[in-house]
PDB file of N, CA, C and O in Angstrom:
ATOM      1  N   UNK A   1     143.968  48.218  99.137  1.00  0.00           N
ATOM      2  CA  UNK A   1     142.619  48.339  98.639  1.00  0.00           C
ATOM      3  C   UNK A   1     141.953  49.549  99.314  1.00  0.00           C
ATOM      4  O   UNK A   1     142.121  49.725 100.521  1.00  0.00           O
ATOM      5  N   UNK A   2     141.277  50.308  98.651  1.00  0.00           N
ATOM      6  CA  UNK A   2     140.818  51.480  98.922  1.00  0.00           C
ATOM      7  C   UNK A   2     138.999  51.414  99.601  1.00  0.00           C
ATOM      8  O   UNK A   2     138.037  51.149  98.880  1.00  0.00           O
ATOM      9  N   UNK A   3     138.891  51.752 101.253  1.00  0.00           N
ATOM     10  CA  UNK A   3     137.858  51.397 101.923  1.00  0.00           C
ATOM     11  C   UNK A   3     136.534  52.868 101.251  1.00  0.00           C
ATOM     12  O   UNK A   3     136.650  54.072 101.482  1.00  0.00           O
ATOM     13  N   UNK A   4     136.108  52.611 100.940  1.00  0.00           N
ATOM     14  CA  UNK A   4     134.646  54.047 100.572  1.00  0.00           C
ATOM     15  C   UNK A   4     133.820  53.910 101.827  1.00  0.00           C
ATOM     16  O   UNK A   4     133.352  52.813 102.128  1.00  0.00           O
ATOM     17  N   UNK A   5     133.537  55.449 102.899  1.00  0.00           N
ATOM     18  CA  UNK A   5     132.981  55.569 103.849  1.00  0.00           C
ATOM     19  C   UNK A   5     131.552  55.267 103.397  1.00  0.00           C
ATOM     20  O   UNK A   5     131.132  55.366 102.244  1.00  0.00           O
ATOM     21  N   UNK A   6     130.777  54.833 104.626  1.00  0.00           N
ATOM     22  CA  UNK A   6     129.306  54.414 104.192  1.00  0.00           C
ATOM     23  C   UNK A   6     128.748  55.812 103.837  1.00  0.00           C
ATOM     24  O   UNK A   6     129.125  56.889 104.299  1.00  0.00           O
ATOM     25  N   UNK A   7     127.845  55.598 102.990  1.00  0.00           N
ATOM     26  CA  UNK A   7     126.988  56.700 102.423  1.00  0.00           C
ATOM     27  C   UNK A   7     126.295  57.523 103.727  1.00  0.00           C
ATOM     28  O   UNK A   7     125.887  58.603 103.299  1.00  0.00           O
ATOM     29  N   UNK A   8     126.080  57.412 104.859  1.00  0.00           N
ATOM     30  CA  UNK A   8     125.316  58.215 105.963  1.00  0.00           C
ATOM     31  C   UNK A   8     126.887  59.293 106.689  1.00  0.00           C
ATOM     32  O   UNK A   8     127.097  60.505 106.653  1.00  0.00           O
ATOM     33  N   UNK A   9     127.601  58.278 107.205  1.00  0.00           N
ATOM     34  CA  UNK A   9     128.903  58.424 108.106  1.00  0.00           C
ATOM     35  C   UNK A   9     129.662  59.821 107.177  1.00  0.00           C
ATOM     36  O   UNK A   9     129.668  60.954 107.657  1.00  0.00           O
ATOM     37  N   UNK A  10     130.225  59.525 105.908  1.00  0.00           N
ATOM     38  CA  UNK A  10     130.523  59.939 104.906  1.00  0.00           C
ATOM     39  C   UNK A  10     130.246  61.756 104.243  1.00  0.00           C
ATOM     40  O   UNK A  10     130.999  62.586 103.732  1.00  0.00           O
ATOM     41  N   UNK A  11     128.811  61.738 104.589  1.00  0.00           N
ATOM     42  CA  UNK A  11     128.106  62.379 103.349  1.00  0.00           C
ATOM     43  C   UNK A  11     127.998  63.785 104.505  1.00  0.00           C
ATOM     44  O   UNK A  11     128.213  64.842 103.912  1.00  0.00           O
ATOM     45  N   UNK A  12     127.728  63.952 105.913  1.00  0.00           N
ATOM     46  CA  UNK A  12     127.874  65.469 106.186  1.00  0.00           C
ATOM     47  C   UNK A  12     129.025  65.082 107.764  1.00  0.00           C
ATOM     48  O   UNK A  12     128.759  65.588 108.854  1.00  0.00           O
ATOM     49  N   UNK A  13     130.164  64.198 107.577  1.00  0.00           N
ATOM     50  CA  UNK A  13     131.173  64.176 108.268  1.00  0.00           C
ATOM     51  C   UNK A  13     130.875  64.095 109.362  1.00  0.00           C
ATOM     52  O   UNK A  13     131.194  64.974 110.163  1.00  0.00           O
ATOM     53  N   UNK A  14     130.081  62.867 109.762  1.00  0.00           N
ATOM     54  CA  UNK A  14     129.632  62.442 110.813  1.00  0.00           C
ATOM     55  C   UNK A  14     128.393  62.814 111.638  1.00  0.00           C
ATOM     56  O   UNK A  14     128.059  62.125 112.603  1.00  0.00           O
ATOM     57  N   UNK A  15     127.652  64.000 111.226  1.00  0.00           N
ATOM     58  CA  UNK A  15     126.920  64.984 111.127  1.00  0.00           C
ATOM     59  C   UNK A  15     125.329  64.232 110.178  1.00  0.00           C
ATOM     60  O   UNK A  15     124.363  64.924 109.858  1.00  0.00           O
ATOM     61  N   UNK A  16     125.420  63.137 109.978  1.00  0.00           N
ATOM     62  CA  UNK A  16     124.746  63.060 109.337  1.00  0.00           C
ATOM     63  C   UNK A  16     122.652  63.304 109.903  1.00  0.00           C
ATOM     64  O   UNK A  16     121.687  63.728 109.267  1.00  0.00           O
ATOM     65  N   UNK A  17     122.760  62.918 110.944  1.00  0.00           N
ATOM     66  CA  UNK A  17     121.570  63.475 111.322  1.00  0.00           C
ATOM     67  C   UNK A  17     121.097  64.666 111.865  1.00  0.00           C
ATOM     68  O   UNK A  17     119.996  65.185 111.681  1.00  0.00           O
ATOM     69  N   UNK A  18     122.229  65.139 112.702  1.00  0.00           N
ATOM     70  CA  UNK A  18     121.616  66.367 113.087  1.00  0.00           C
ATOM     71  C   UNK A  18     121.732  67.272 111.294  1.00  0.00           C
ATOM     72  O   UNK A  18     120.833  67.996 110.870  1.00  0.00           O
ATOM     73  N   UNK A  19     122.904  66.999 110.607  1.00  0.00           N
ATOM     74  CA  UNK A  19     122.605  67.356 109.252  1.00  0.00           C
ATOM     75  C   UNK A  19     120.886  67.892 108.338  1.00  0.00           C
ATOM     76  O   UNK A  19     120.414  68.930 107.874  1.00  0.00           O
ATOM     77  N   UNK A  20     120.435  66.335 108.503  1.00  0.00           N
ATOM     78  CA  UNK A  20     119.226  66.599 107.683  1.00  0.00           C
ATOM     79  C   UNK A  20     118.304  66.978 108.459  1.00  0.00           C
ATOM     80  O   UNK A  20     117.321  67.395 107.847  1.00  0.00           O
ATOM     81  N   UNK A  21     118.211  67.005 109.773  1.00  0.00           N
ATOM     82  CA  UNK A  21     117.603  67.812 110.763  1.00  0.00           C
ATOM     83  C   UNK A  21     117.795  69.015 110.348  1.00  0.00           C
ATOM     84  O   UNK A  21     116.815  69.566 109.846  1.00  0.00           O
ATOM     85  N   UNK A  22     118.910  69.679 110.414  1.00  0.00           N
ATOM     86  CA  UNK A  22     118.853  70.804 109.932  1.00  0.00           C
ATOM     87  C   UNK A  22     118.429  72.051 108.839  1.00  0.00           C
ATOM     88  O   UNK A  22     118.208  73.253 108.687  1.00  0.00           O
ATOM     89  N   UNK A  23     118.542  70.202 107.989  1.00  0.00           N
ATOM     90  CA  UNK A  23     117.986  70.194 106.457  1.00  0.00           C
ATOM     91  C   UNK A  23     116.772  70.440 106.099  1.00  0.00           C
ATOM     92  O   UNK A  23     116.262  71.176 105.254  1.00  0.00           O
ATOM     93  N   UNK A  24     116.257  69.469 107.126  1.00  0.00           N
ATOM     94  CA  UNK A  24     114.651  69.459 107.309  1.00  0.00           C
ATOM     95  C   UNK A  24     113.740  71.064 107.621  1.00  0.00           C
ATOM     96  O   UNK A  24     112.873  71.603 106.932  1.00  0.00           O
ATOM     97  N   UNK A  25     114.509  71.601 109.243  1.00  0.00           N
ATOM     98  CA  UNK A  25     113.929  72.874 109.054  1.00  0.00           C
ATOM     99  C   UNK A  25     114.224  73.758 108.598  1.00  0.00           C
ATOM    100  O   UNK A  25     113.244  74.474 108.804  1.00  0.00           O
ATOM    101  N   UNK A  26     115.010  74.409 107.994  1.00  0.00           N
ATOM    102  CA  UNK A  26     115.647  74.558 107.158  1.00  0.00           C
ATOM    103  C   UNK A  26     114.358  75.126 105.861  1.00  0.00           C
ATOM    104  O   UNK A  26     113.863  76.241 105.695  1.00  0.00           O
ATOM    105  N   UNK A  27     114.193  74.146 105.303  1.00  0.00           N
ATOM    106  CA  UNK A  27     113.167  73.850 103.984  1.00  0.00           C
ATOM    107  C   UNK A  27     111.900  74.042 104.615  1.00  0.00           C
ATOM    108  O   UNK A  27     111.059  74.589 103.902  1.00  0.00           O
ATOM    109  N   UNK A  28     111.363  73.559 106.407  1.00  0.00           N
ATOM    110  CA  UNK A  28     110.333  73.951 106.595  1.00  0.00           C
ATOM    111  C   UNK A  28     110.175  75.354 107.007  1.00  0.00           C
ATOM    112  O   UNK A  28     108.993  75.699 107.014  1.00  0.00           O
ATOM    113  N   UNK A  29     110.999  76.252 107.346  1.00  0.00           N
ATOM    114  CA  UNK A  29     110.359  77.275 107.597  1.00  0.00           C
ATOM    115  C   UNK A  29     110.902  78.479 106.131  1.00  0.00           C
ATOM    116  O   UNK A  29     110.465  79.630 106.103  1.00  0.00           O
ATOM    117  N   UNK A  30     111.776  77.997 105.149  1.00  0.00           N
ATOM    118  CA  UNK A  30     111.582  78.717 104.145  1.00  0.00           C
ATOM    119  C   UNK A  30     109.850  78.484 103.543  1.00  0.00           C
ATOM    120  O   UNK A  30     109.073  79.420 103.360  1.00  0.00           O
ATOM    121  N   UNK A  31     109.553  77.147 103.332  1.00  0.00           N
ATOM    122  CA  UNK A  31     108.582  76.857 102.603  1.00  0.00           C
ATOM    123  C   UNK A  31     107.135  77.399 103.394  1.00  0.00           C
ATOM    124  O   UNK A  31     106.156  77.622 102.682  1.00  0.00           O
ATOM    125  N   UNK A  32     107.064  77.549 104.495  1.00  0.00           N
ATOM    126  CA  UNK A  32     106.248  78.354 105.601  1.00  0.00           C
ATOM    127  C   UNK A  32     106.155  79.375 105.323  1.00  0.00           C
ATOM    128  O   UNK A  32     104.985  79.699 105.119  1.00  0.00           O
ATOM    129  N   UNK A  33     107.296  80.598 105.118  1.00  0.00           N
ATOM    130  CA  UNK A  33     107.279  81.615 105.183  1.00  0.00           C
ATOM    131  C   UNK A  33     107.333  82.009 103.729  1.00  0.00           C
ATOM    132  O   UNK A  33     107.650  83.185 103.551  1.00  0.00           O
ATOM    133  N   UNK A  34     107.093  81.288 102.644  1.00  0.00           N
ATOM    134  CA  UNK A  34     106.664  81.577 101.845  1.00  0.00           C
ATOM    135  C   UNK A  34     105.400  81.573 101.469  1.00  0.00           C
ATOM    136  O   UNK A  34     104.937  82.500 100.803  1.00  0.00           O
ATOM    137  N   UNK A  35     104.685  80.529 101.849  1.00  0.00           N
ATOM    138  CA  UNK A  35     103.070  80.310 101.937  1.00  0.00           C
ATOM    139  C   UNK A  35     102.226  81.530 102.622  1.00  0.00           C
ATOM    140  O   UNK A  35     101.190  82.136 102.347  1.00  0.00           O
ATOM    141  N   UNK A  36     103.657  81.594 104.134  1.00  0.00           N
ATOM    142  CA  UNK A  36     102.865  83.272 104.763  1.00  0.00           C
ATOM    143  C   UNK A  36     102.865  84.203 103.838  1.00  0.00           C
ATOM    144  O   UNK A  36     101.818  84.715 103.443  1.00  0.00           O
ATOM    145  N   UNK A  37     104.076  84.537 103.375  1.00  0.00           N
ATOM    146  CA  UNK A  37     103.922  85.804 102.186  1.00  0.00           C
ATOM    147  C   UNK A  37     102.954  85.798 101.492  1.00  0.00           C
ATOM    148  O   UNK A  37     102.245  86.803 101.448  1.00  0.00           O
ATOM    149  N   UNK A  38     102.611  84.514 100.656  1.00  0.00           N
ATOM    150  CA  UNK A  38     101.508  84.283  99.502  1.00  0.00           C
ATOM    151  C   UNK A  38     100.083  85.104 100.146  1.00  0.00           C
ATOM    152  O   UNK A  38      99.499  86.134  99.809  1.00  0.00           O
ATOM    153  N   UNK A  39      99.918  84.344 100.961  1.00  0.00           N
ATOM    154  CA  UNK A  39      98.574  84.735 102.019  1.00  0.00           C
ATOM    155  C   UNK A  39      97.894  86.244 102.083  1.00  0.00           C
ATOM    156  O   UNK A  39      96.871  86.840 101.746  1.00  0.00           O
ATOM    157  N   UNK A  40      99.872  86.571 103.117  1.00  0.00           N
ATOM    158  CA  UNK A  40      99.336  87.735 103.249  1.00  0.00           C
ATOM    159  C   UNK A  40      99.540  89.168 101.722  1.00  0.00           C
ATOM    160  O   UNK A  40      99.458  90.356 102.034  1.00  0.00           O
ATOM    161  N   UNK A  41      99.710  88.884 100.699  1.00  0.00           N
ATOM    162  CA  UNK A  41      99.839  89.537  99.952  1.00  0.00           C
ATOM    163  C   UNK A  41      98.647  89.177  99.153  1.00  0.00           C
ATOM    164  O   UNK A  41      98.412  90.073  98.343  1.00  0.00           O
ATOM    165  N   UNK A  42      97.670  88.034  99.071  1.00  0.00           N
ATOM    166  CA  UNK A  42      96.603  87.752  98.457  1.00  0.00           C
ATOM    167  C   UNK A  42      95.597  88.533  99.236  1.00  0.00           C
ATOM    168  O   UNK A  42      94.631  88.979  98.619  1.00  0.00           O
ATOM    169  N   UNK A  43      95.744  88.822 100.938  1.00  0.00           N
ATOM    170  CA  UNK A  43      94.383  89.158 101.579  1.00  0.00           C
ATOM    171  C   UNK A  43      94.611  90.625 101.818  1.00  0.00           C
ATOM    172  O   UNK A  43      93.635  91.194 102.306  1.00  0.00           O
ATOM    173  N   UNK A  44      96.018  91.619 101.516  1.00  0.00           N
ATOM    174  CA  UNK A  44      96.219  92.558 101.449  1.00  0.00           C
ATOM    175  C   UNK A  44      95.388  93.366 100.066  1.00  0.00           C
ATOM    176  O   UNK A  44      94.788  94.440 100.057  1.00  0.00           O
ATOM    177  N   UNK A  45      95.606  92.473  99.059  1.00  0.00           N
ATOM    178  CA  UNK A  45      94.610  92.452  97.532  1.00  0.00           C
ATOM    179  C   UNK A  45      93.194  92.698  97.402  1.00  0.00           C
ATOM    180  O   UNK A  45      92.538  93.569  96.831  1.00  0.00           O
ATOM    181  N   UNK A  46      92.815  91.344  98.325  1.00  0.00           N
ATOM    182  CA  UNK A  46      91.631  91.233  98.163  1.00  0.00           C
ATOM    183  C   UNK A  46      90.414  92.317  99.229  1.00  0.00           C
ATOM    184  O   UNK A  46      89.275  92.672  98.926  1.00  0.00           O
ATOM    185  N   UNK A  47      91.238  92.623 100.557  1.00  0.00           N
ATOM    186  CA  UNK A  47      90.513  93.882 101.036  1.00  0.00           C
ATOM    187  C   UNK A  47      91.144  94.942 101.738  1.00  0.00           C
ATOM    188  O   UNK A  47      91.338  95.429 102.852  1.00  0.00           O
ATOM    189  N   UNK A  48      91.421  95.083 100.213  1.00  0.00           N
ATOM    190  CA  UNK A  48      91.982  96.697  99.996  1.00  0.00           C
ATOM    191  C   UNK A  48      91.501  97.593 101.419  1.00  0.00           C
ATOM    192  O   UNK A  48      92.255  97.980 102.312  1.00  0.00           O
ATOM    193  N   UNK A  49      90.289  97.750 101.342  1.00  0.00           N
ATOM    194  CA  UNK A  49      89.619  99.170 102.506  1.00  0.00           C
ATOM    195  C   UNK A  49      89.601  98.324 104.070  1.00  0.00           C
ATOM    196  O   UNK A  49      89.191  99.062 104.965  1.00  0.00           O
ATOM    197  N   UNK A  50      89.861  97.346 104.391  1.00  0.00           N
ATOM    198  CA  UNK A  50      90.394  97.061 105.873  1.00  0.00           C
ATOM    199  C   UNK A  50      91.217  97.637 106.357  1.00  0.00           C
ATOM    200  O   UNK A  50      91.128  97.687 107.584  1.00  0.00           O
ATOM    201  N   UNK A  51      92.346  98.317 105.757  1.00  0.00           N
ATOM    202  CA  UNK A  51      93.303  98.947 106.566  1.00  0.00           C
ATOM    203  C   UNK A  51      92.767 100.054 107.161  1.00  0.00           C
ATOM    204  O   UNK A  51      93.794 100.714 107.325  1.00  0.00           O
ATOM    205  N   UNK A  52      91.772 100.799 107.652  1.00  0.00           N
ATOM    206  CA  UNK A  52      91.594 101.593 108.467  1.00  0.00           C
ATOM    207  C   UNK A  52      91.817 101.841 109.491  1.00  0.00           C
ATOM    208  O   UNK A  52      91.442 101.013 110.321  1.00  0.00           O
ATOM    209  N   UNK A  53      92.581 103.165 110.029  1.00  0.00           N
ATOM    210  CA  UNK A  53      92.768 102.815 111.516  1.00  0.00           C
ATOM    211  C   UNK A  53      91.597 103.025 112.604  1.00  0.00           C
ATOM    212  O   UNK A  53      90.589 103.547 112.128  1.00  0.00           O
ATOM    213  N   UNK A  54      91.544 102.709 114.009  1.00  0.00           N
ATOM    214  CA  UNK A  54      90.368 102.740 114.400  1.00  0.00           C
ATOM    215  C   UNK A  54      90.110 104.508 114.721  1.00  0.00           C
ATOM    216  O   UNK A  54      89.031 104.797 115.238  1.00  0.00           O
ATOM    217  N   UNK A  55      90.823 105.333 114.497  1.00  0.00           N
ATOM    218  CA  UNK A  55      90.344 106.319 114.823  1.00  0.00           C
ATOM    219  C   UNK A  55      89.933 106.877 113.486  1.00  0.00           C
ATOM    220  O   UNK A  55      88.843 107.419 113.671  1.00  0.00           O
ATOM    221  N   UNK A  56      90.322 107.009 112.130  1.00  0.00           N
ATOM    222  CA  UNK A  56      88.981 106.784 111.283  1.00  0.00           C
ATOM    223  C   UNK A  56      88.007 106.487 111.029  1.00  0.00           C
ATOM    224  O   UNK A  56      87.134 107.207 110.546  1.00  0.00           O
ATOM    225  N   UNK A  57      87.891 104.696 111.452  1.00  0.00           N
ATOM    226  CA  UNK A  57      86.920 104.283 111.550  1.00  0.00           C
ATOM    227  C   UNK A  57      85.892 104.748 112.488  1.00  0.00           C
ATOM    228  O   UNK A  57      84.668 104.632 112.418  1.00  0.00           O
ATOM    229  N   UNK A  58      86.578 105.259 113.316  1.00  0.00           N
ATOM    230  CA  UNK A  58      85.690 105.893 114.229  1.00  0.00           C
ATOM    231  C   UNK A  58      84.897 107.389 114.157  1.00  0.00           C
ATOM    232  O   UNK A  58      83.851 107.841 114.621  1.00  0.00           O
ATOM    233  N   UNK A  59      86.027 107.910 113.283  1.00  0.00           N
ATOM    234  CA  UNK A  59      85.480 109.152 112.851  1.00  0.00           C
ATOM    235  C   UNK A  59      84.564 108.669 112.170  1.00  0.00           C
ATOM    236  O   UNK A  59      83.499 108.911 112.740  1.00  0.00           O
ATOM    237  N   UNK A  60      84.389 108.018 111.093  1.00  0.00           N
ATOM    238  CA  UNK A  60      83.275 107.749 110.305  1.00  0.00           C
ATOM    239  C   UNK A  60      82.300 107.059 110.913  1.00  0.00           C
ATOM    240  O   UNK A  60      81.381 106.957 110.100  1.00  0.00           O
ATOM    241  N   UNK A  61      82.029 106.545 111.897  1.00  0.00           N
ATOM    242  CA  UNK A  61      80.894 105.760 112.459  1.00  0.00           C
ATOM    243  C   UNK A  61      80.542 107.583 113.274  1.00  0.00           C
ATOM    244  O   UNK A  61      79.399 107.830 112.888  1.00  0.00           O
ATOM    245  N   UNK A  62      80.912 108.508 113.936  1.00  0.00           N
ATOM    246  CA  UNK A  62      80.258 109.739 114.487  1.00  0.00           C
ATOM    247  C   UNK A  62      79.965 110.435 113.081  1.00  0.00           C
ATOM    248  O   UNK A  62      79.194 111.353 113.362  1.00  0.00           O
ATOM    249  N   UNK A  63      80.196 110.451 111.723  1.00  0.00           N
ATOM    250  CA  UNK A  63      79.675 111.113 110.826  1.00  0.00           C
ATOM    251  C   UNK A  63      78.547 110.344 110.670  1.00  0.00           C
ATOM    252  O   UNK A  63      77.604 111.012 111.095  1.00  0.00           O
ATOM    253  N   UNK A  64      78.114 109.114 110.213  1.00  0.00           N
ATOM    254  CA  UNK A  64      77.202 108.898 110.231  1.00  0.00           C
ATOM    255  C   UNK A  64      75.867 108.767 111.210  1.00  0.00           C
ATOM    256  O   UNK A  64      74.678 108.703 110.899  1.00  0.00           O
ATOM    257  N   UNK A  65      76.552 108.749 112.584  1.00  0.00           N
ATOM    258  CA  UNK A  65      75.758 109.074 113.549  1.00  0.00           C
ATOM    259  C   UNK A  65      75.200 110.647 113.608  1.00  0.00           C
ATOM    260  O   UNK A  65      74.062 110.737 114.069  1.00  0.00           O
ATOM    261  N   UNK A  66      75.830 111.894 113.211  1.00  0.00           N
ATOM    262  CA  UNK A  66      75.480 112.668 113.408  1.00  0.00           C
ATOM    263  C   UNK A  66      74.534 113.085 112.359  1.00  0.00           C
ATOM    264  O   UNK A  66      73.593 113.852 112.568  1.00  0.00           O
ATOM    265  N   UNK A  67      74.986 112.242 110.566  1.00  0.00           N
ATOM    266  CA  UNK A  67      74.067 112.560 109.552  1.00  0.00           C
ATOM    267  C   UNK A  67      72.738 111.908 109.941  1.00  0.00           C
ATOM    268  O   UNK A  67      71.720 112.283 109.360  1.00  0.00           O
ATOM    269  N   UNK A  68      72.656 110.691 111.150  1.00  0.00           N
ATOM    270  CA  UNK A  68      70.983 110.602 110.828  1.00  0.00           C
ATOM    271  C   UNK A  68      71.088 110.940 111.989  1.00  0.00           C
ATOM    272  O   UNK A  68      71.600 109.932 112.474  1.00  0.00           O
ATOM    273  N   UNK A  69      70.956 111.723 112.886  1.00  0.00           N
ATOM    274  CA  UNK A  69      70.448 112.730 113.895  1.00  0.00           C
ATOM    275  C   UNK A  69      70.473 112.112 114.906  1.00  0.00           C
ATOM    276  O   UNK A  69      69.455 112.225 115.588  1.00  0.00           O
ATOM    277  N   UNK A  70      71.663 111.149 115.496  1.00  0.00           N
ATOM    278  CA  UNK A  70      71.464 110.559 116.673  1.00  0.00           C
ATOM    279  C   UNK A  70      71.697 111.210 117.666  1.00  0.00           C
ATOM    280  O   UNK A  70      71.176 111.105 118.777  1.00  0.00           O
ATOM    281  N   UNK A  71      72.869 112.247 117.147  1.00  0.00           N
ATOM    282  CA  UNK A  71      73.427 113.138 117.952  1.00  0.00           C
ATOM    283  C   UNK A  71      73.476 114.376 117.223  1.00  0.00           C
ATOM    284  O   UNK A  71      73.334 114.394 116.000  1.00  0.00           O
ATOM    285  N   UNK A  72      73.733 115.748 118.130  1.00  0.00           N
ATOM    286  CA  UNK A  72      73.478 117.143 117.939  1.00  0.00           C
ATOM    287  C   UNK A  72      74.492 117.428 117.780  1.00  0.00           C
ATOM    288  O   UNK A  72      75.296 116.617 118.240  1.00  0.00           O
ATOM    289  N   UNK A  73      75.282 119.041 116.868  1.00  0.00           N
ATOM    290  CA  UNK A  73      76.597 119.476 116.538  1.00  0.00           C
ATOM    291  C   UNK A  73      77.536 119.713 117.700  1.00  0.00           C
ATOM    292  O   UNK A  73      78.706 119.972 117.419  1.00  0.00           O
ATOM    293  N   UNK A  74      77.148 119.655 119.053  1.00  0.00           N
ATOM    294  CA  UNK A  74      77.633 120.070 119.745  1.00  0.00           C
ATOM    295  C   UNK A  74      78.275 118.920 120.693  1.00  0.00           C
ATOM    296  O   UNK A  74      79.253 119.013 121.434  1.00  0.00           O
ATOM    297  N   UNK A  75      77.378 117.739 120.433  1.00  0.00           N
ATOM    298  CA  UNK A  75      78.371 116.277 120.634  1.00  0.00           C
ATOM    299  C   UNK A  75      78.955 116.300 119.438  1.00  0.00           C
ATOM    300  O   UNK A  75      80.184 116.245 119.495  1.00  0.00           O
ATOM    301  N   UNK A  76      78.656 116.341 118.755  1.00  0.00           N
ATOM    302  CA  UNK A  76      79.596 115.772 117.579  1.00  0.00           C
ATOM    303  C   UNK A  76      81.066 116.687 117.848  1.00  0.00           C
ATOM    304  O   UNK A  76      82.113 116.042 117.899  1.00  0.00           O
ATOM    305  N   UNK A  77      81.099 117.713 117.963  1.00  0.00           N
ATOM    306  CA  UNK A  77      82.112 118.605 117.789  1.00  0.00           C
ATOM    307  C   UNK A  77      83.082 118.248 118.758  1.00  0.00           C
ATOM    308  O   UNK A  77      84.306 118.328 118.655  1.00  0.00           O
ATOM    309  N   UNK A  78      82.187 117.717 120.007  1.00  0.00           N
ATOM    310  CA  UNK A  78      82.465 117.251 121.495  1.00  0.00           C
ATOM    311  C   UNK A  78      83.700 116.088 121.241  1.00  0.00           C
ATOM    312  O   UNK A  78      84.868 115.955 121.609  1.00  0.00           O
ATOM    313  N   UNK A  79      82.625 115.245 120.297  1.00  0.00           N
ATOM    314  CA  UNK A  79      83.238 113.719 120.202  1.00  0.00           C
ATOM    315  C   UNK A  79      84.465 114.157 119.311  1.00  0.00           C
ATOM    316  O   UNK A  79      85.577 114.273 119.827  1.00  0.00           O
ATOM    317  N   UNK A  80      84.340 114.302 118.512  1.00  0.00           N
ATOM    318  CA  UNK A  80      85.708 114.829 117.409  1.00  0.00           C
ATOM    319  C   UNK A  80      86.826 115.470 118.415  1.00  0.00           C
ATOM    320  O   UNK A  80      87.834 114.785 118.587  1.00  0.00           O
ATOM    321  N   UNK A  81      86.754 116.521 118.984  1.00  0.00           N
ATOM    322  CA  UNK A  81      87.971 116.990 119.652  1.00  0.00           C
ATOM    323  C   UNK A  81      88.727 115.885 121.059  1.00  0.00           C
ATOM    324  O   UNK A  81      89.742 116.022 121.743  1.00  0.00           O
ATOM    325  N   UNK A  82      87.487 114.663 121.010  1.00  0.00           N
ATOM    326  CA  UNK A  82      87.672 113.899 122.269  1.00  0.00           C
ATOM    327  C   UNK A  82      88.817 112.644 121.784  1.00  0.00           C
ATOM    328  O   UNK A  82      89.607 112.010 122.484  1.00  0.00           O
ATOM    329  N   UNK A  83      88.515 112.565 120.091  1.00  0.00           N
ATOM    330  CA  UNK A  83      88.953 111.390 119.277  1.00  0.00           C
ATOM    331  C   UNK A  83      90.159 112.294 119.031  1.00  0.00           C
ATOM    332  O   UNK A  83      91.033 111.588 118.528  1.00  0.00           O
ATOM    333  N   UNK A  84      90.571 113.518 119.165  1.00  0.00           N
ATOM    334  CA  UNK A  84      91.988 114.138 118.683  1.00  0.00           C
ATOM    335  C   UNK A  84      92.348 114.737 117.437  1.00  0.00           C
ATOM    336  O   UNK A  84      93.493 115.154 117.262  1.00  0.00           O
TER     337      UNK A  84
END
């Protein structure tokens, strides 16, 4: 008569828990790192002009400082060669 291994023992060759352990993360960090992608490709979308680097940004905060007269051409020129 022919014995059939139990369905746990059987099914990843003794392996059966660290198996679906494996199984488990496995599925959690595909399904993670897909949600990350989603995210970051929705908030890459949605603000477009954040990517500035800070030394742009910075250039542009001394243009506007110098257009309303906080400072004179000669800081400004100062600050610009200081920013590189």
């Amino acid at each position: 008569m022919m014995m059939w291994p139990n369905m746990m023992g059987g099914l990843f060759g003794g392996w059966s828990i660290v198996g679906m352990i494996l199984m488990f993360v496995f599925w959690a960090l595909l399904i993670t790192g897909i949600i990350l992608l989603i995210v970051w490709i929705v908030r890459r979308v949605s603000y477009p002009g954040r990517d500035l680097s800070r030394t742009d940004k910075a250039m542009e905060i001394l243009k506007e400082r110098y257009a309303r007269g906080e400072i004179n051409k000669e800081d400004f020129e100062k600050m610009k060669k200081d920013m590189g």
